[in-house]
C-alpha positions as CSV (number, residue, x, y, z in Angstrom):
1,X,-26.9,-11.1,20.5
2,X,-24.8,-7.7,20.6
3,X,-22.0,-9.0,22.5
4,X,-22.0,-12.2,20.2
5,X,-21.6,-10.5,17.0
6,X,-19.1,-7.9,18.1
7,X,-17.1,-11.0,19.6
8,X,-17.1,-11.8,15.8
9,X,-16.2,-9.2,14.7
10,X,-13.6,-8.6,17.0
11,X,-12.1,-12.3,16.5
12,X,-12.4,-11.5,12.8
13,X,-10.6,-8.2,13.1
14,X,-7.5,-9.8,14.7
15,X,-7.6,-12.7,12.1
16,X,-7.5,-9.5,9.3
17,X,-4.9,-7.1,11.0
18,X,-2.9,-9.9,12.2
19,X,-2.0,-11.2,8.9
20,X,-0.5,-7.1,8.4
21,X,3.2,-7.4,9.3
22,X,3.6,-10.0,7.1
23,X,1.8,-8.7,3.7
24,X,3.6,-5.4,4.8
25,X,6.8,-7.3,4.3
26,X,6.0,-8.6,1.0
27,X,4.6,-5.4,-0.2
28,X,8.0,-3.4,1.0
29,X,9.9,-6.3,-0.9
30,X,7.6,-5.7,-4.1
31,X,7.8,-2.0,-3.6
32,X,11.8,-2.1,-3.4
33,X,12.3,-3.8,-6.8
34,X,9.8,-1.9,-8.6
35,X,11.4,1.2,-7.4
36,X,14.8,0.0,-8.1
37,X,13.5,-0.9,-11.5
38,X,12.2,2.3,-12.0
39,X,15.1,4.1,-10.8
40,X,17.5,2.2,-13.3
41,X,14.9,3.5,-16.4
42,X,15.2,7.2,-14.6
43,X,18.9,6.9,-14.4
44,X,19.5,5.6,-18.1
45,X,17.2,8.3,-20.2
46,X,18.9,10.8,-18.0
47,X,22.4,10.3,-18.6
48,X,21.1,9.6,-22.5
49,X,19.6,13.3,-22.0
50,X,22.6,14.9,-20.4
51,X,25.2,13.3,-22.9
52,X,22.8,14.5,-26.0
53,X,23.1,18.0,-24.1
54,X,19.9,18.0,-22.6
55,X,17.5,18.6,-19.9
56,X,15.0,15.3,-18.7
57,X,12.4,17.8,-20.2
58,X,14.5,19.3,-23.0
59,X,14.7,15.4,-23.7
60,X,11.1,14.7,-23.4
61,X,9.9,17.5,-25.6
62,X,12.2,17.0,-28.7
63,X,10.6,13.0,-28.5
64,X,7.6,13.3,-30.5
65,X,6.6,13.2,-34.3
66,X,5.4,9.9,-34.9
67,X,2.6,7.5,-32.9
68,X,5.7,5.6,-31.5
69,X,7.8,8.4,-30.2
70,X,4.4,10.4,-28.9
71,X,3.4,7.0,-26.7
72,X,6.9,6.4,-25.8
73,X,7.4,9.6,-24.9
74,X,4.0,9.6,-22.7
75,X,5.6,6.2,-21.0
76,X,8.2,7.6,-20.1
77,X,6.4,11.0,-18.2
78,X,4.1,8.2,-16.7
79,X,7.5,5.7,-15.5
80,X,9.5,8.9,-14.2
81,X,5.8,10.1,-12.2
82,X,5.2,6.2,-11.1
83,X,9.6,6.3,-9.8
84,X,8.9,9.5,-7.4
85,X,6.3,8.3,-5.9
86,X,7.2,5.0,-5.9
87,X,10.3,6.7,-4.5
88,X,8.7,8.9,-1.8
89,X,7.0,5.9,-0.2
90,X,9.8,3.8,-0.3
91,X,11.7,6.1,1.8
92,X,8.8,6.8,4.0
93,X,8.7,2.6,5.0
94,X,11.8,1.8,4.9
95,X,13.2,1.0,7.9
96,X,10.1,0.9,9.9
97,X,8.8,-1.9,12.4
98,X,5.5,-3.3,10.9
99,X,3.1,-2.1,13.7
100,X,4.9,1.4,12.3
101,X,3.8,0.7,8.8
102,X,0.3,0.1,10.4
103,X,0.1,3.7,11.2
104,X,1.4,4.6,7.7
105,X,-0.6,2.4,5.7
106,X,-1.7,5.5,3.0
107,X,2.1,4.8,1.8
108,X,0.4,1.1,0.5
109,X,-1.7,3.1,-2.2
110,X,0.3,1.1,-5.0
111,X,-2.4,-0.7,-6.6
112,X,-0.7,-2.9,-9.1
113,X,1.9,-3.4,-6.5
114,X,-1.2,-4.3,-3.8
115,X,-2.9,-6.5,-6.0
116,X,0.3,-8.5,-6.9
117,X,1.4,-9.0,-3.6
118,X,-2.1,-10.0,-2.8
119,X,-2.3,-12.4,-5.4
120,X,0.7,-14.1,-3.8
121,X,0.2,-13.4,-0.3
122,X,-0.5,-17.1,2.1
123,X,-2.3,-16.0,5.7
124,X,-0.3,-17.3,8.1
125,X,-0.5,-17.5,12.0
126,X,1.2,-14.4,13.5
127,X,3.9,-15.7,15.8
128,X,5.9,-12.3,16.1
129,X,5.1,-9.5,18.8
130,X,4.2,-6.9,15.8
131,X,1.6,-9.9,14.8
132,X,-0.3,-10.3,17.7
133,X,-0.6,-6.7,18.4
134,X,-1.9,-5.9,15.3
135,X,-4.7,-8.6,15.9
136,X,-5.2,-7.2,19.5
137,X,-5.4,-3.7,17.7
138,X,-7.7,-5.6,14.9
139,X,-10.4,-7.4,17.9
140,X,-10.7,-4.1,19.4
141,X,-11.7,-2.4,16.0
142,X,-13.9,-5.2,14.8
143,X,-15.7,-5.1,18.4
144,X,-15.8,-1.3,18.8
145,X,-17.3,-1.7,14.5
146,X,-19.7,-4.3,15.2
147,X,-21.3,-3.0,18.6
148,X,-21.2,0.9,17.4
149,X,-23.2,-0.2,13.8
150,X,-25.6,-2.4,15.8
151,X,-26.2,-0.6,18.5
152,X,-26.8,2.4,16.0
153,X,-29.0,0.5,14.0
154,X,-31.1,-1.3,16.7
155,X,-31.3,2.1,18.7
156,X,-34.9,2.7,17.4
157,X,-36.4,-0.9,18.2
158,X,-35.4,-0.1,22.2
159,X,-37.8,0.4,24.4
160,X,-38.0,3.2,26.3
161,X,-37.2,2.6,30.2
């Protein structure tokens, strides 16, 4: 019964991990334009800034007065936080193989981009080398899972030899 269970979950392990390189893809795609997009509203209140004789935070504190300029001004903090990291992840995946990505996958933390590229994302069968190693990589996980919590969990119904 063991060995049945952690065959599923090993088959459904490679069926999970295998889909990675290709949802890493799209979510380096979706990260790039979001970044770029971000770097463009960066760019632009900068260059306002410096040509007004100012600082990004000189800038950011003389915004303010009204309800408008207070939550534009907090939009703005928020899209300039939301650009360096954006940023620092961007230049941590890019250029990596997918099975690479698979051992940076904390860089993915994105949420709206995550759930965006999920919405979108089609499984597919893996027919690259980066695929089928992640679903070797994701039958051994399910298998070691599966057969590590069972065997925990049943330990206490064994008889004793």
């Amino acid at each position: 019964m063991i060995r049945t269970l952690a065959m599923v979950g090993g088959l459904c392990g490679a069926v999970v991990f295998s889909q990675f390189p290709e949802f890493s893809q799209q979510y380096m795609q979706r990260l790039s334009g979001a970044r770029s997009e971000l770097k463009i509203v960066t760019a632009g209140f900068d260059l306002t800034a410096q040509a007004a004789g100012y600082t990004r935070e000189e800038a950011l504190q003389n915004m303010g007065g009204t309800n408008f300029q207070d939550r534009l001004r907090d939009q703005m903090k928020t899209n300039f936080i939301r650009y360096e990291r954006l940023d620092t992840a961007y230049t941590a995946l890019k250029g990596t193989e997918p099975l690479a990505r698979l051992a940076k996958v904390w860089h993915f933390r994105d949420t709206d981009i995550v759930k965006r590229t999920w919405d979108d994302f089609r499984p597919a069968i893996p027919m690259t080398a980066d695929g089928l190693l992640c679903a070797g990589i994701g039958f051994v996980s399910g298998w070691l899972l599966v057969s590590l919590l069972l065997g925990a969990l049943l330990r206490p119904f064994r008889r004793a030899a």
